[in-house]
ChimeraX commands (.cxc) that place a marker at each C-alpha (Angstrom):
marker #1 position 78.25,14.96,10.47 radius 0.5
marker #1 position 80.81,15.00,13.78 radius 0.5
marker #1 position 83.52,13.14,13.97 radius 0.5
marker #1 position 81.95,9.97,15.44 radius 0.5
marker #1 position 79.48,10.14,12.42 radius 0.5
marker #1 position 82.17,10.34,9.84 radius 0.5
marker #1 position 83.75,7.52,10.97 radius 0.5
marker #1 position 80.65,5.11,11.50 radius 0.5
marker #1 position 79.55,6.29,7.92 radius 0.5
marker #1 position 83.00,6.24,6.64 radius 0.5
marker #1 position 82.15,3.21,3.98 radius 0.5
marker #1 position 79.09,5.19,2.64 radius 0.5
marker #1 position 81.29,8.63,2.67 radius 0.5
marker #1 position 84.73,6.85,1.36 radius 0.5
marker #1 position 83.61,7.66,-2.20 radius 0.5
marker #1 position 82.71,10.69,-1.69 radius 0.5
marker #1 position 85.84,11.89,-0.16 radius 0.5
marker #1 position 87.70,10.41,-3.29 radius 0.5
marker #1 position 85.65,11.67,-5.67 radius 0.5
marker #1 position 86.40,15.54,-3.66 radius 0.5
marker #1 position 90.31,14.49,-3.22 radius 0.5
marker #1 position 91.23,12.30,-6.49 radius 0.5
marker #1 position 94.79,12.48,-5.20 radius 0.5
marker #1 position 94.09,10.29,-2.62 radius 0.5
marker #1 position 94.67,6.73,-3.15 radius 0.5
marker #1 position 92.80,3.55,-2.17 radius 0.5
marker #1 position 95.46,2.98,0.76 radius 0.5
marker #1 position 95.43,6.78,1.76 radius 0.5
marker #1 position 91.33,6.08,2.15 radius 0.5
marker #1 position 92.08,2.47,4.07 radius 0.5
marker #1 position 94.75,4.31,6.33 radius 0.5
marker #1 position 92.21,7.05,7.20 radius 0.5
marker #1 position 89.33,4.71,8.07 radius 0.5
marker #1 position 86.90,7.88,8.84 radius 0.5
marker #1 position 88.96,9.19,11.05 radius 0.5
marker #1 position 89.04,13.15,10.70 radius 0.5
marker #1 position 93.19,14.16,11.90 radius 0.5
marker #1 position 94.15,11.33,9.81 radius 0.5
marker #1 position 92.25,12.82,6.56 radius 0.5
marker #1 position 93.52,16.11,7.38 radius 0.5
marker #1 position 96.82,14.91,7.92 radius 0.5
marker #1 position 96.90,13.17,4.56 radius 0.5
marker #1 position 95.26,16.24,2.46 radius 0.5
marker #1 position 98.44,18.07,3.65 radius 0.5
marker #1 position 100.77,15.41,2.74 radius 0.5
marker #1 position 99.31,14.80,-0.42 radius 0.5
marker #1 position 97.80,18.33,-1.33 radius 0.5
marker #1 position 100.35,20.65,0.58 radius 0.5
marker #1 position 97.55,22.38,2.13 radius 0.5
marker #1 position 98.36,23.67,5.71 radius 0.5
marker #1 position 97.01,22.92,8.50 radius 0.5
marker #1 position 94.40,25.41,8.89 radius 0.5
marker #1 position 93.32,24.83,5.53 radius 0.5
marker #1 position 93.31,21.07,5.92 radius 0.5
marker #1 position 90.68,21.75,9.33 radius 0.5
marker #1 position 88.60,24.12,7.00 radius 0.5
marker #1 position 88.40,22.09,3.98 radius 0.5
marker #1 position 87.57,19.15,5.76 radius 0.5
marker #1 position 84.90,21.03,7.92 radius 0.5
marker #1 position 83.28,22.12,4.26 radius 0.5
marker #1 position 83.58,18.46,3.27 radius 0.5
marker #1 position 81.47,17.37,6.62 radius 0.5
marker #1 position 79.10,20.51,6.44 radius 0.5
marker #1 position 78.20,19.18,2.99 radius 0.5
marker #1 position 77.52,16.15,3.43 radius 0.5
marker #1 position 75.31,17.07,6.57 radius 0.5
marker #1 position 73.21,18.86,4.23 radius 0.5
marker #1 position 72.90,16.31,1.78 radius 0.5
marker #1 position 72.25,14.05,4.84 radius 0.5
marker #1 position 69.66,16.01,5.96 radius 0.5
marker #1 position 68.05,16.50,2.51 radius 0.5
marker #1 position 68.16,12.89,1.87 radius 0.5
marker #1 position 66.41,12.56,5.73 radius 0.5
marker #1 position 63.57,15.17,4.52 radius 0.5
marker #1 position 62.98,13.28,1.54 radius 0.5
marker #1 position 62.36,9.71,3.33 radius 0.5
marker #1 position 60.13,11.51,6.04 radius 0.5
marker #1 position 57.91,13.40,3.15 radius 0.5
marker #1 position 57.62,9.88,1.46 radius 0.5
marker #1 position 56.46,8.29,4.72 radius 0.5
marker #1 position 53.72,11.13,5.01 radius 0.5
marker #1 position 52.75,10.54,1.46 radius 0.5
marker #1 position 52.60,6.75,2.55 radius 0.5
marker #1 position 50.61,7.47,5.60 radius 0.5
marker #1 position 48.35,10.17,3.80 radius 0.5
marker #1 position 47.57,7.56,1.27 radius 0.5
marker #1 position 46.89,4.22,3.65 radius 0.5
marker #1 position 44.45,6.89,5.85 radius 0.5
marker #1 position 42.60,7.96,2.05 radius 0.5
marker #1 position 42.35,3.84,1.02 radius 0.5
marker #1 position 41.75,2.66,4.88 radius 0.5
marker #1 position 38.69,5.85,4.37 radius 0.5
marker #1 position 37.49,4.50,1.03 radius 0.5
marker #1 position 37.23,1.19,2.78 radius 0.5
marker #1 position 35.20,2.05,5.87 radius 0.5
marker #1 position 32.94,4.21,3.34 radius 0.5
marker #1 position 32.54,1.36,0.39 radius 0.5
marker #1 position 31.74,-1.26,4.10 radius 0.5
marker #1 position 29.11,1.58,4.56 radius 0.5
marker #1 position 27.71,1.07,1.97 radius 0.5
marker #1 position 27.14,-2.55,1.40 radius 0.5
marker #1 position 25.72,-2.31,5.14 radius 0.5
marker #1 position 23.29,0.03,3.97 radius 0.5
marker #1 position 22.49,-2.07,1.10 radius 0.5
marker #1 position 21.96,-5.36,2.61 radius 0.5
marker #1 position 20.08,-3.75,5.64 radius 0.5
marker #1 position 17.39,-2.45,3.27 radius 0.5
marker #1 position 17.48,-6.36,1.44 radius 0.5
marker #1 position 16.55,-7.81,4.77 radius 0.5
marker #1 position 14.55,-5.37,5.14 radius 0.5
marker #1 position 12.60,-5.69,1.83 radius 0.5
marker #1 position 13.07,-9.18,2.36 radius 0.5
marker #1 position 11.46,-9.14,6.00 radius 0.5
marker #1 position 8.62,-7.05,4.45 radius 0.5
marker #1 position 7.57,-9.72,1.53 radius 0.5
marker #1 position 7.77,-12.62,3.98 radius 0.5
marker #1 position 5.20,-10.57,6.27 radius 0.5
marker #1 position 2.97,-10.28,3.08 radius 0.5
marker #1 position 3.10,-13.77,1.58 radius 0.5
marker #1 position 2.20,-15.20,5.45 radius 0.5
marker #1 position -0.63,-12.63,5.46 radius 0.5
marker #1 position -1.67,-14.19,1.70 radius 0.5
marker #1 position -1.60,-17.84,3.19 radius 0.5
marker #1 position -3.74,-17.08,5.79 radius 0.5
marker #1 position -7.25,-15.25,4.70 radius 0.5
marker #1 position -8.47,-12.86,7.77 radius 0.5
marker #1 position -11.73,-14.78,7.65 radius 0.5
marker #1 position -9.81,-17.66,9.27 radius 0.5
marker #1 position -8.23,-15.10,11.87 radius 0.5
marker #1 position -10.99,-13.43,13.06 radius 0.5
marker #1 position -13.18,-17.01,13.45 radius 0.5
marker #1 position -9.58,-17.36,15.87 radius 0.5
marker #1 position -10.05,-14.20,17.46 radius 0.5
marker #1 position -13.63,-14.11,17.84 radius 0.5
marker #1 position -14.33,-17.41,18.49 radius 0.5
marker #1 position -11.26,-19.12,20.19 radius 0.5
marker #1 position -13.39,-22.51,22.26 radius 0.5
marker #1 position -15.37,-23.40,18.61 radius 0.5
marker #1 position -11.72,-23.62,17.25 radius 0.5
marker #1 position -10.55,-25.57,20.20 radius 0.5
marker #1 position -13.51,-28.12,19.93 radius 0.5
marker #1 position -12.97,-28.16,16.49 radius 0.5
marker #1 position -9.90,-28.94,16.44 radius 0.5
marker #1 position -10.76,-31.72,19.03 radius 0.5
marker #1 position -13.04,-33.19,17.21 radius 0.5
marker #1 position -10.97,-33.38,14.41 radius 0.5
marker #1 position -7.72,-35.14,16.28 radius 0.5
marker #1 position -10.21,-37.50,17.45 radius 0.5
marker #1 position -11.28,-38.44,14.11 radius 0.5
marker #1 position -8.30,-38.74,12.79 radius 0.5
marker #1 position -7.13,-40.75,15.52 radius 0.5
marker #1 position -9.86,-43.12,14.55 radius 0.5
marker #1 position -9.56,-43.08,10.88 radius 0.5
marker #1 position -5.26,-43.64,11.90 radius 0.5
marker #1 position -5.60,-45.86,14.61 radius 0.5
marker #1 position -5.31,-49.68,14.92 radius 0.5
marker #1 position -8.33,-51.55,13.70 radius 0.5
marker #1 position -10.20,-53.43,16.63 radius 0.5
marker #1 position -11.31,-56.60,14.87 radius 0.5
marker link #1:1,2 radius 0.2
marker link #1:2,3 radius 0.2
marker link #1:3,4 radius 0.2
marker link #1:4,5 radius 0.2
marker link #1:5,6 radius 0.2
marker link #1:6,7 radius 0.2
marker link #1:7,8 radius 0.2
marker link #1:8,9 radius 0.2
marker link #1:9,10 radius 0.2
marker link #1:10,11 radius 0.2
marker link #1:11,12 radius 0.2
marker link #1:12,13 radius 0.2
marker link #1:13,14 radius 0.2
marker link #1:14,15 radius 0.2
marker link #1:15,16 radius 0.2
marker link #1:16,17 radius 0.2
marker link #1:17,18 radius 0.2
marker link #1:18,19 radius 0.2
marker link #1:19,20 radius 0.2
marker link #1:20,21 radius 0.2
marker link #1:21,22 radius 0.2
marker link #1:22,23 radius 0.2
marker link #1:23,24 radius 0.2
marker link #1:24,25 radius 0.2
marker link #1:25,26 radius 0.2
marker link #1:26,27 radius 0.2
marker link #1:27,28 radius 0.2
marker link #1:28,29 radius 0.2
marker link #1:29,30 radius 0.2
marker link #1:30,31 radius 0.2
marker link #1:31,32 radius 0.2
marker link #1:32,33 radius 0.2
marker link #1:33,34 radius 0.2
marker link #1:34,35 radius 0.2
marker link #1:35,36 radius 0.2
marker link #1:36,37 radius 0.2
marker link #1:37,38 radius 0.2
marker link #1:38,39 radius 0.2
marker link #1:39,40 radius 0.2
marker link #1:40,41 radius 0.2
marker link #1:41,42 radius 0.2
marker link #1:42,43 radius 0.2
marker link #1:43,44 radius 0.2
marker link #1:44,45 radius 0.2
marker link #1:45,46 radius 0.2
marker link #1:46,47 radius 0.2
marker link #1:47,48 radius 0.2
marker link #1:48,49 radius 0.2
marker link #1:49,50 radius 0.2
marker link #1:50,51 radius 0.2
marker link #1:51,52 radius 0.2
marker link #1:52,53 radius 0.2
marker link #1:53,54 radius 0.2
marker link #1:54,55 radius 0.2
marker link #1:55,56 radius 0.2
marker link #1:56,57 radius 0.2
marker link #1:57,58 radius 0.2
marker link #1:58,59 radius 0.2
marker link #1:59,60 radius 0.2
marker link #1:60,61 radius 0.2
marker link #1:61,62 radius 0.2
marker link #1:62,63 radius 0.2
marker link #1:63,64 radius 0.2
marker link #1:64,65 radius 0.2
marker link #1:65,66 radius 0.2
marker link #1:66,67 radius 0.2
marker link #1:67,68 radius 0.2
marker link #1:68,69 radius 0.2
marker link #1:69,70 radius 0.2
marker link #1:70,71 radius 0.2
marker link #1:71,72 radius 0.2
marker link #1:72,73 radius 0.2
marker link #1:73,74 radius 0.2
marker link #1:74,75 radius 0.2
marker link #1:75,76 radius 0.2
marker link #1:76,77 radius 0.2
marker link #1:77,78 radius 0.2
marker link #1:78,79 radius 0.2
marker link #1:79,80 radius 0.2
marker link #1:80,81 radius 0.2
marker link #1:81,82 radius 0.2
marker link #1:82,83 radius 0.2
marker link #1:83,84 radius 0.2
marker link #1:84,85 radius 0.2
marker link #1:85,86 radius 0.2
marker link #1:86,87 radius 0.2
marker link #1:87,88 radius 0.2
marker link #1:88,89 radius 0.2
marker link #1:89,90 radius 0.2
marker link #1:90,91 radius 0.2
marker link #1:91,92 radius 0.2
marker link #1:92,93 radius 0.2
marker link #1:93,94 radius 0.2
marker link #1:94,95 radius 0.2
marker link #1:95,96 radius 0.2
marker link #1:96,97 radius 0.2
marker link #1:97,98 radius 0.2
marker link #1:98,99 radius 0.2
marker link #1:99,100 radius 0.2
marker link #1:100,101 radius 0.2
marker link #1:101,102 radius 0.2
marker link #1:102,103 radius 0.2
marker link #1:103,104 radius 0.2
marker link #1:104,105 radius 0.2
marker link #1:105,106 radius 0.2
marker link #1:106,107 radius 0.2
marker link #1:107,108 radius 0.2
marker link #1:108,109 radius 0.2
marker link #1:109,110 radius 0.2
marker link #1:110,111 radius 0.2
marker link #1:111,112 radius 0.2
marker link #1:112,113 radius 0.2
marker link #1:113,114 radius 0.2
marker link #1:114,115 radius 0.2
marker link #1:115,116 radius 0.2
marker link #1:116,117 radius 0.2
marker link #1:117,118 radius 0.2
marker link #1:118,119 radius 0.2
marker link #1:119,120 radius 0.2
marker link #1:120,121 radius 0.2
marker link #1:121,122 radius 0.2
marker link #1:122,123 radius 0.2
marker link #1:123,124 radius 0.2
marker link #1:124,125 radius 0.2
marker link #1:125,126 radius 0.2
marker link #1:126,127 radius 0.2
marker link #1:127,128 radius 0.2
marker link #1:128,129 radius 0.2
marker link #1:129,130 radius 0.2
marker link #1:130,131 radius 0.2
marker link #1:131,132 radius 0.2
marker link #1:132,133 radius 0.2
marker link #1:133,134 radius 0.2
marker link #1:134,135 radius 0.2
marker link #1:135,136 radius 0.2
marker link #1:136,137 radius 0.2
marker link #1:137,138 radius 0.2
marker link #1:138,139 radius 0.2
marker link #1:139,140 radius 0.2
marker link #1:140,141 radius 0.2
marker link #1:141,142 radius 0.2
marker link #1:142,143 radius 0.2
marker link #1:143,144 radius 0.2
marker link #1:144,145 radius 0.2
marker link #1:145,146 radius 0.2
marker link #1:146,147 radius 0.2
marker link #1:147,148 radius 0.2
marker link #1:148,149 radius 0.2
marker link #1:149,150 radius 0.2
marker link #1:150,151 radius 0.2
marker link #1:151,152 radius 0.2
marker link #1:152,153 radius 0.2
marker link #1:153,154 radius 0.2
marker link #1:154,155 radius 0.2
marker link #1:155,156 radius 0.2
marker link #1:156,157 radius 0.2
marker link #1:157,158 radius 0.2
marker link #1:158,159 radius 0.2
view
């Protein structure tokens, strides 16, 4: 944490730096406002410390709370990788369970595809197909013959 970092954090890092200097007071902590000659300056005044030992005790303070920084940094990025791990497993168990019920209804429609081929081969007895194959104009004629008595049994009377 530089200088520029200690200031822009300075409301997170306030209590901290109390907590470390107790002797500091709430106006001490306004007065400073993050900035580092400022704390220095006040740990001397209200510490005695010396100048040297102000600069060392506040780059302790600042190493510190870089490490905890970057701890607290390492523990949000192995939570996002746990996050992403576990939306890759679910978004895995998805596509596999889809799969599945893909497989599934592709063999109903198959099996379904299969009896309807079956009951049309039930409805219509081979004897009728092969007259159809074999003998395609005696159908035809028949089939004549038939409209046109039909036609007469349907048609208007002619009185």
């Amino acid at each position: 944490m530089n200088t520029d970092i200690l200031e822009g954090k300075w409301t997170q890092v306030r209590g901290q730096v109390q907590e470390r200097w107790g002797e500091l007071t709430d106006d001490d902590l306004e007065q400073i406002k993050g900035k580092r000659k400022q704390l220095e300056g006040k740990l001397r005044e209200r510490y005695g410390y010396n100048k040297k030992q102000a600069k060392s005790e506040v780059d302790q303070f600042v190493q510190e709370a870089n490490g905890r920084a970057t701890k607290a940094t390492e523990k949000v990025q192995a939570k996002v990788h746990e996050a992403q791990d576990m939306v890759q497993t679910r978004v895995k168990e998805a596509q596999e369970k889809l799969q599945e019920r893909a497989e599934m209804t592709r063999e109903k429609v198959s099996k379904g595809a299969e009896q309807a081929q079956d009951e049309i081969r039930n409805v219509v007895p081979e004897d009728v197909v092969y007259v159809v194959d074999e003998y395609p104009w005696l159908v035809i004629i028949g089939a004549l013959l038939m409209g046109v008595v039909i036609g007469l049994l349907l048609g208007p009377n002619r009185s």
